[in-house]
C-alpha positions as CSV (number, residue, x, y, z in Angstrom):
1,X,-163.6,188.5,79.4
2,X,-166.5,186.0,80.8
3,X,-165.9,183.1,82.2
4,X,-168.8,181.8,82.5
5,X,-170.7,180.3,80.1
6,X,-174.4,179.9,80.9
7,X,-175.8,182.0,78.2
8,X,-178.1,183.2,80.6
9,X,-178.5,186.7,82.0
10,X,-175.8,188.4,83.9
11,X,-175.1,186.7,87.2
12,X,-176.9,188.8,90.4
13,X,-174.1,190.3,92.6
14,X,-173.0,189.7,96.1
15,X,-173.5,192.4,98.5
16,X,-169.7,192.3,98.6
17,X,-169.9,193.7,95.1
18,X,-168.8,189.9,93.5
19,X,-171.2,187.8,91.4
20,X,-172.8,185.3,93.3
21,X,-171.5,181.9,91.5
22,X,-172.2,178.7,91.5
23,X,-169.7,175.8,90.9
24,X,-171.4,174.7,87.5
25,X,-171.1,178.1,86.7
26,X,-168.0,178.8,87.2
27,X,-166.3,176.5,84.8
28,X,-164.6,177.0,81.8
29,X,-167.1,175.7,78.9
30,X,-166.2,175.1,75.6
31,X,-167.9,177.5,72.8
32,X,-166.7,180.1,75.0
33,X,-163.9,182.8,74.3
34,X,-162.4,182.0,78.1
35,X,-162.1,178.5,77.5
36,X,-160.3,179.3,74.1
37,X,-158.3,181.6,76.3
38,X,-157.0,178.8,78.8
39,X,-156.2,176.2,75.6
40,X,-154.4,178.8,74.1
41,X,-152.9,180.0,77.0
42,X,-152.4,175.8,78.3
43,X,-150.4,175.3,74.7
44,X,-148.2,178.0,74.7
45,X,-147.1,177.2,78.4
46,X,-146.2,173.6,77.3
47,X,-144.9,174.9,74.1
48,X,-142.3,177.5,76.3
49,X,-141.9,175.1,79.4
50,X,-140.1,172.3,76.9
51,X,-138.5,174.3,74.0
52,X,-136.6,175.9,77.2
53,X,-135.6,172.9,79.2
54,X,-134.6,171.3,75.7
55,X,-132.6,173.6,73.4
56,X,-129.5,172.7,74.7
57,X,-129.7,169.2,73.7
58,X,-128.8,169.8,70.0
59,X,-125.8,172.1,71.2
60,X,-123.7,169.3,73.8
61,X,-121.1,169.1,71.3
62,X,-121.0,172.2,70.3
63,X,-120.4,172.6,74.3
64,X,-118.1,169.7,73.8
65,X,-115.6,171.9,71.4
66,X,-115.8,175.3,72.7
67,X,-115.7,174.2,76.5
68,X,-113.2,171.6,76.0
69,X,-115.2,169.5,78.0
70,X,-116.4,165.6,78.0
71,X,-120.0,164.4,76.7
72,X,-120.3,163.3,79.9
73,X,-120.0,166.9,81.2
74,X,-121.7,168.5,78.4
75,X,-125.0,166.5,79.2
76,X,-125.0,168.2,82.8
77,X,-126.0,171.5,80.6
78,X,-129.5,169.7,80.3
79,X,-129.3,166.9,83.4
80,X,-128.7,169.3,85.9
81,X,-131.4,171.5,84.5
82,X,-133.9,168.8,84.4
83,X,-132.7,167.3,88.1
84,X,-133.3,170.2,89.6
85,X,-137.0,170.6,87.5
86,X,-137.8,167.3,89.4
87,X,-136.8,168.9,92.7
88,X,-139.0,171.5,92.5
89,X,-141.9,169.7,90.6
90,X,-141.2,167.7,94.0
91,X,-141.6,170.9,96.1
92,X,-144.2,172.5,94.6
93,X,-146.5,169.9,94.4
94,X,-146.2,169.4,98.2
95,X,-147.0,172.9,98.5
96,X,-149.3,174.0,95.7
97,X,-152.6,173.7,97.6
98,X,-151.3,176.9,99.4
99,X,-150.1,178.8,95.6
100,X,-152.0,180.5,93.5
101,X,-151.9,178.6,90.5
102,X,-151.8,181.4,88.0
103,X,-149.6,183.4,89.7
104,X,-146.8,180.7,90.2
105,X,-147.2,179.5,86.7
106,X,-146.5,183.0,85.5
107,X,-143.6,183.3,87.6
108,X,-142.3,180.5,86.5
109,X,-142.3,181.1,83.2
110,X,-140.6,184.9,83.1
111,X,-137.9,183.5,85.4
112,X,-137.3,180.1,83.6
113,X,-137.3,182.5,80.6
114,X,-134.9,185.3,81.8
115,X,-132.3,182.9,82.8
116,X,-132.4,181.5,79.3
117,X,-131.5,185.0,78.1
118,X,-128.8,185.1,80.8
119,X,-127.2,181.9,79.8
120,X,-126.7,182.9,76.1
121,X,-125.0,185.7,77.7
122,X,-122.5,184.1,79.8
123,X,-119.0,182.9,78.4
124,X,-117.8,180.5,81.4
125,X,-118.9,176.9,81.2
126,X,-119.3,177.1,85.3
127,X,-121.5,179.9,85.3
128,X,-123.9,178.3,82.0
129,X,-124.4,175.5,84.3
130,X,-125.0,177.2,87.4
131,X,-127.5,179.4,85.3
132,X,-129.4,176.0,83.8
133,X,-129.4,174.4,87.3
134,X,-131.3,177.6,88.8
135,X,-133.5,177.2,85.5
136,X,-134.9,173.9,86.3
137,X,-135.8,175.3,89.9
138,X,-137.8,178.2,87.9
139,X,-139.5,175.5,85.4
140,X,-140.7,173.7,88.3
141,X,-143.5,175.6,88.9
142,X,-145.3,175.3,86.0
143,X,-145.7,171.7,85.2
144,X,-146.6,170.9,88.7
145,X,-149.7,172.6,89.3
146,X,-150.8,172.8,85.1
147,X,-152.5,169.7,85.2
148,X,-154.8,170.6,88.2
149,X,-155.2,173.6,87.1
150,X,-157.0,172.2,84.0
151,X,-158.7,169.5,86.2
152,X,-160.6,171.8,88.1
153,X,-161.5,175.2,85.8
154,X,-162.3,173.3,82.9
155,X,-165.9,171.7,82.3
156,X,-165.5,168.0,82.1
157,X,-166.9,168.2,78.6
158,X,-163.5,169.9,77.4
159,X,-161.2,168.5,79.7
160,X,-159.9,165.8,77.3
161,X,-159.2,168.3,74.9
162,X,-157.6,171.0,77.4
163,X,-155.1,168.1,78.5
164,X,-154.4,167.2,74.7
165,X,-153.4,170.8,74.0
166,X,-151.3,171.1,76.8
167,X,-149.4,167.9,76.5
168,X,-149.3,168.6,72.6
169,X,-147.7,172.0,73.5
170,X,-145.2,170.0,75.4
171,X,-144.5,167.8,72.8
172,X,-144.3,170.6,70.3
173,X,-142.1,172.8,72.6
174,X,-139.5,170.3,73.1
175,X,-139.3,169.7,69.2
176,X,-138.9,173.1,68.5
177,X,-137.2,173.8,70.8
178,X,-134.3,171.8,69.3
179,X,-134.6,172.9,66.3
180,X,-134.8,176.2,66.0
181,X,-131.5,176.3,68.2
182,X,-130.1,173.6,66.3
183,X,-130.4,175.9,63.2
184,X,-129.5,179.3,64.9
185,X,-126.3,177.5,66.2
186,X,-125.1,176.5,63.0
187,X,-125.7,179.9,61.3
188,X,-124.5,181.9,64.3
189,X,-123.5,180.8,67.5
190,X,-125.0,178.8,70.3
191,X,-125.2,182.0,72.2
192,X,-127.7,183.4,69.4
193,X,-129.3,179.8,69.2
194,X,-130.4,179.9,73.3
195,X,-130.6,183.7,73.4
196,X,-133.7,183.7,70.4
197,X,-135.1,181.0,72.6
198,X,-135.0,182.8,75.9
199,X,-136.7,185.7,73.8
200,X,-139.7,183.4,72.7
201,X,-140.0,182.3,76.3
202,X,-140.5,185.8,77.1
203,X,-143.4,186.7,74.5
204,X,-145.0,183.6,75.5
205,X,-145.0,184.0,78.8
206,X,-146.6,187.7,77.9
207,X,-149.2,186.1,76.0
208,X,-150.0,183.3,78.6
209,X,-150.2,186.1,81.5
210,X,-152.8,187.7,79.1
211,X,-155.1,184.5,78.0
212,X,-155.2,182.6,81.1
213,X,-158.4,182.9,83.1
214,X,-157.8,183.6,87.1
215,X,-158.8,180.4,89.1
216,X,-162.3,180.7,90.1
217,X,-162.7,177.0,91.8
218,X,-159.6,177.1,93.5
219,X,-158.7,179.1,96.7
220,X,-155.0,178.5,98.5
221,X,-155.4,176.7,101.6
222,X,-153.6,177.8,104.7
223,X,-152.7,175.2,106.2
224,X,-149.3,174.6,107.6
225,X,-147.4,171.9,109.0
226,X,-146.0,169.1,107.3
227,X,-147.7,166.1,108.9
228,X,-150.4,165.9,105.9
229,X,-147.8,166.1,102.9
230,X,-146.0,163.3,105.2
231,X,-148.8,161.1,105.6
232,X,-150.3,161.3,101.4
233,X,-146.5,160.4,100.6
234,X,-146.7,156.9,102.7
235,X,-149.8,156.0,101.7
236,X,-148.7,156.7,97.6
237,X,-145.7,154.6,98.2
238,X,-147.5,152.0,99.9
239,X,-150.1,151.7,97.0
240,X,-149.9,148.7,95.3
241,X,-148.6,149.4,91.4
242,X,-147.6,153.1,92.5
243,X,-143.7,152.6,93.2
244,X,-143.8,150.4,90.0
245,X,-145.1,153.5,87.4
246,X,-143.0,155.9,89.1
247,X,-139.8,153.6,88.4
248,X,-141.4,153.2,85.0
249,X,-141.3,156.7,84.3
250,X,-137.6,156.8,85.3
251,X,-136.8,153.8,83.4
252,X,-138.7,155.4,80.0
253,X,-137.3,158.9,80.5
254,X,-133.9,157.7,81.0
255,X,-133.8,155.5,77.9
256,X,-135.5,158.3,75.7
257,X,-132.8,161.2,76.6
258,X,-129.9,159.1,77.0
259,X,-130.2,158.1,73.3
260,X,-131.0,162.1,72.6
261,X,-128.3,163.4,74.2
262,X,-125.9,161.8,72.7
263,X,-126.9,160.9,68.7
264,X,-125.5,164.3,67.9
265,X,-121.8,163.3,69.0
266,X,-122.5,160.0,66.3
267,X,-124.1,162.2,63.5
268,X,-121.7,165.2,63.6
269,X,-118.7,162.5,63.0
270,X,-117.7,160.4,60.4
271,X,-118.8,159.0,57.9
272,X,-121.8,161.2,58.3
273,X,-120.5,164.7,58.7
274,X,-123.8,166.1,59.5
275,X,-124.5,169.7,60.2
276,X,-125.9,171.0,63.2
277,X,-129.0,172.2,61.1
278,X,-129.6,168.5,59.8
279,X,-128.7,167.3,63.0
280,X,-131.7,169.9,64.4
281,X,-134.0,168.7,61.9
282,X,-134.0,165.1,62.7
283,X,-136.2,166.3,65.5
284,X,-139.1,166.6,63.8
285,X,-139.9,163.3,64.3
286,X,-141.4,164.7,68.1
287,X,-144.6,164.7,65.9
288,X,-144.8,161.1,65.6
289,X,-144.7,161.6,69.6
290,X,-148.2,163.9,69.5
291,X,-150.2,161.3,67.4
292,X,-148.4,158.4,70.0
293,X,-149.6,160.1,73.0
294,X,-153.0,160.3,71.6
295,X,-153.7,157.0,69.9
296,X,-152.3,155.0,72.6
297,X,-154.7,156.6,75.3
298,X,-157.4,155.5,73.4
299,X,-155.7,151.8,73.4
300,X,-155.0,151.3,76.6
301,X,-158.7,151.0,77.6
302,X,-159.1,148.2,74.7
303,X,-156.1,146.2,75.3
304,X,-154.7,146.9,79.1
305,X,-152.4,149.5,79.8
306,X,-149.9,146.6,81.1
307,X,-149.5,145.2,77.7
308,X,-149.5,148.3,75.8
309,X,-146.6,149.3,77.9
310,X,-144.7,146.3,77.5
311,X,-145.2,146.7,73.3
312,X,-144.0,150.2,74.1
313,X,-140.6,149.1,75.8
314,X,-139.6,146.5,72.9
315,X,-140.6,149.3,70.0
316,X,-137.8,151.0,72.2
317,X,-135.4,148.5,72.3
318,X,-135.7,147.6,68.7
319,X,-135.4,151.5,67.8
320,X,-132.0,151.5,70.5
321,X,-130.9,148.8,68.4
322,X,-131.6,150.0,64.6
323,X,-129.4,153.0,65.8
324,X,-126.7,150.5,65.5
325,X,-126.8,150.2,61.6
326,X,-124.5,151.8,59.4
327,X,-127.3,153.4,57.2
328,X,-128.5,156.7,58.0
329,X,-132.1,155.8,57.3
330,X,-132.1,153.1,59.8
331,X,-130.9,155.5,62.3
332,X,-133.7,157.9,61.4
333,X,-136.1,154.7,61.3
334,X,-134.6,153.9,65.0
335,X,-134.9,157.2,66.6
336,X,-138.7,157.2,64.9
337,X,-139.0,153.7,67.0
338,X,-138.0,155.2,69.8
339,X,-139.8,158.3,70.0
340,X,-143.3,156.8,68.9
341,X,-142.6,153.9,72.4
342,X,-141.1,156.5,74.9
343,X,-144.4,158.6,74.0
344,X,-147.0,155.5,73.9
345,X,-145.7,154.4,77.2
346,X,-145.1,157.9,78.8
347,X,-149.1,158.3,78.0
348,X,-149.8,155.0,79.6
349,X,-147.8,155.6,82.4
350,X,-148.6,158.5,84.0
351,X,-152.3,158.5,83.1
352,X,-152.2,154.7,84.9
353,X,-150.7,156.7,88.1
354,X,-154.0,158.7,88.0
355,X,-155.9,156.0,88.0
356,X,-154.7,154.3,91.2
357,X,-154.5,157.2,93.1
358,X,-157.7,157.3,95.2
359,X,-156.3,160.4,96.8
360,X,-153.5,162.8,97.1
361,X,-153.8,163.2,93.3
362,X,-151.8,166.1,92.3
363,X,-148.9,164.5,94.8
364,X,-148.8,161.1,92.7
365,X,-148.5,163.0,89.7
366,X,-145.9,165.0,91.5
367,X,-143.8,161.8,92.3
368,X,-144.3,160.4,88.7
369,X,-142.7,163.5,87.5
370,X,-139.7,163.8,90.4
371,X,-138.6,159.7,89.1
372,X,-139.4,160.7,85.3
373,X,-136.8,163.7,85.2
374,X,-134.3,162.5,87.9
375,X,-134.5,159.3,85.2
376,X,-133.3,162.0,82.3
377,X,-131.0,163.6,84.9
378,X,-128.8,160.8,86.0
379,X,-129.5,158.3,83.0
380,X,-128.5,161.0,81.0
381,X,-125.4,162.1,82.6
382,X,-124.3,158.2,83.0
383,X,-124.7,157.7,79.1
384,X,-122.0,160.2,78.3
385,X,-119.5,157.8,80.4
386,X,-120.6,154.9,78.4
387,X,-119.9,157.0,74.9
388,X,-116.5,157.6,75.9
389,X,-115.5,154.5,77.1
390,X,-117.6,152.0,74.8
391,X,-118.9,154.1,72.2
392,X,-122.4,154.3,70.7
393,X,-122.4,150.7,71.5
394,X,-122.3,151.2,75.0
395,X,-124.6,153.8,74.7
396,X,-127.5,151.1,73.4
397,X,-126.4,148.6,75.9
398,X,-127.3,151.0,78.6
399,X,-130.2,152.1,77.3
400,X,-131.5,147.9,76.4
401,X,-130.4,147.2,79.8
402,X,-133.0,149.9,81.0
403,X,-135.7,148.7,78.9
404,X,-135.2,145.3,80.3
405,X,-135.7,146.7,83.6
406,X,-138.8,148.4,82.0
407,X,-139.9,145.0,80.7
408,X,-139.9,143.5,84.2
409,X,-141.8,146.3,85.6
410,X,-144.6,145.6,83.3
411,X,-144.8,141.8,83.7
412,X,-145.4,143.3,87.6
413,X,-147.7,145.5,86.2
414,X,-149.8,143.4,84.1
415,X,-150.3,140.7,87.4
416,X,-151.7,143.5,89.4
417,X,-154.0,144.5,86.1
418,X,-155.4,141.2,86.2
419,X,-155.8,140.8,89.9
420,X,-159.7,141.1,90.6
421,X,-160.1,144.2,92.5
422,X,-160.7,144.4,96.5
């Protein structure tokens, strides 16, 4: 496999025995089978990454039934899985300019992987949840150093479309992900439903060990001590507009599972009587996601990211509140709401924290990701009280009272996007 992409004639070797390359070089160009490689390799990863982390959703009250156990307690099947993900997105970024990139993104998805097949496996409600905690650890290690990954093999010419695929694989995984076990668990069991799931993050993570190019601009540094890490975290928090997207990405996260999590329990009852399939199904509407994501990056450059966030927290709200109607349609219609703003603003968001960051990059991203899944983690786990006590009610009260917070965030947002810059 080349990975270079010159056209020219072979490149003259070292006296080492290894080609003598030059950065421009060594790039991954589009038109080239290695650069197909990595985009096929980048999608699966996101594609195995999210359908892992997120098959359980569909299945809480099926967890509810079997395990005799609260909503509340059936979220922590996911929450503590993505609270520990944050953790370790946390972790690794601190320590991924000492990581091989490929090598811990293959790691961590054969791990994440085989403890999805464990967990089918296990008949305990203690043990699934030790399992799923020790699965977000694994899962960790991907997401964290994917996007630099990407940011520093790939030619700039291709880079917009490397992200796309990868986020699009994310998007993708996390909407198959709950349907396919959505669908197994009604046939079979849930066991089947996250066992088959484990068993496709296995292959993938075959195939992605095969496509993905070695990094070639990237060497681990060796540098130890943790005064460095220490310092790049200060100066991120002190960053004017930083500490507001990273409570942003909370505030959106938290909103967008908390109503997830938990439309099942309102579906599967009366009057509606849904299956689990149906109930799986309803999913699809991650797609409306993909074409969010990518339309409102575009935007955001037209109109100001500020106020495109701030249309992307009342689309929210007003899909939290459709939820509320008696139809079935204007559920759907809400949840479509919802998933089209937590996307639009999720793209705005975190691409904003790029932005600002002068330096220390991959660490901002890092803490974007640590608030947006602890956001899913305890959000998520606090929504389940509010179903029990208030009922879906509660559940959109919660989640409005969020986007308020979200609202006030922006109007921050949008003062320090008009501020003339220093």
């Amino acid at each position: 496999m080349s990975y270079a992409s010159t056209g020219s004639a072979p490149l003259a070797a070292s006296p080492t025995g290894s080609a003598n390359l030059t950065p421009a070089d060594e790039y991954l160009r589009p038109g080239t089978r290695a650069y197909l490689h990595a985009n096929l390799a980048l999608l699966l990863a996101g594609f195995a990454t999210f359908s892992l982390l997120y098959c359980v959703q569909p299945l809480l009250p099926m967890f509810s039934r079997d395990f005799g156990v609260s909503p509340a307690a059936s979220s922590l099947s996911l929450s503590l899985s993505t609270g520990f993900l944050a953790i370790s997105i946390f972790i690794c970024g601190l320590m991924s300019d000492g990581l091989n990139r490929k090598s811990l993104m293959t790691a961590s998805l054969f791990a994440s992987s085989g403890l999805n097949l464990v967990a089918a496996l296990l008949p305990g409600w203690q043990q699934l949840l030790l399992v799923r905690a020790l699965e977000g650890v694994a899962l960790g290690g991907l997401p964290a150093v994917a996007m630099a990954y990407v940011a520093e093999e790939v030619h700039p010419a291709g880079l917009s479309l490397a992200m796309g695929l990868y986020v699009s694989g994310t998007a993708f995984g996390g909407m198959a992900g709950r349907m396919i076990s959505g669908i197994l668990a009604d046939a079979y069991s849930w066991h089947v439903a996250v066992g088959v799931i484990g068993l496709l993050g296995v292959l993938t993570s075959l195939a992605f060990c095969w496509l993905l190019p070695p990094s070639r601009r990237f060497t681990p540094s060796r540098r130890t001590g943790s005064g460095h890490p220490a310092r790049a975290l200060a100066a991120l928090l002190r960053q004017p507009g930083l500490p507001l997207l990273f409570t942003m990405g909370l505030v959106l996260m938290g909103s967008f599972v908390t109503i997830y999590n938990y439309i099942g329990y309102r579906l599967i009852a009366a009057p509606y009587n849904l299956s689990q399939t149906v109930i799986g199904m309803i999913f699809v509407v991650y797609l409306v996601g993909m074409v969010a994501s990518a339309w409102c990056g575009r935007m955001a450059d037209r109109y100001g990211r500020a106020r495109l966030l701030t249309a992307a927290l009342c689309l929210m709200a007003l899909g939290a509140v459709l939820t509320l109607a008696g139809p079935l349609s204007c559920i759907i219609a809400g949840i479509v709401l919802l998933t089209f703003g937590f996307f639009a603003g999720h793209s705005v968001a975190s691409a904003w924290v790029g932005r600002l960051a002068s330096r220390s990059k991959g660490l901002a991203s890092s803490l974007y990701l640590l608030a947006y899944y602890v956001g899913s983690s305890v959000l998520g786990s606090i929504g389940g009280h509010f179903l029990a006590r208030y009922g879906w009610p509660g559940v959109v009260a919660l989640v409005c009272g969020l986007l308020l917070i979200g609202l006030g965030l922006a109007a921050r947002l949008t003062r320090l996007e008009a501020a003339p810059a220093t």
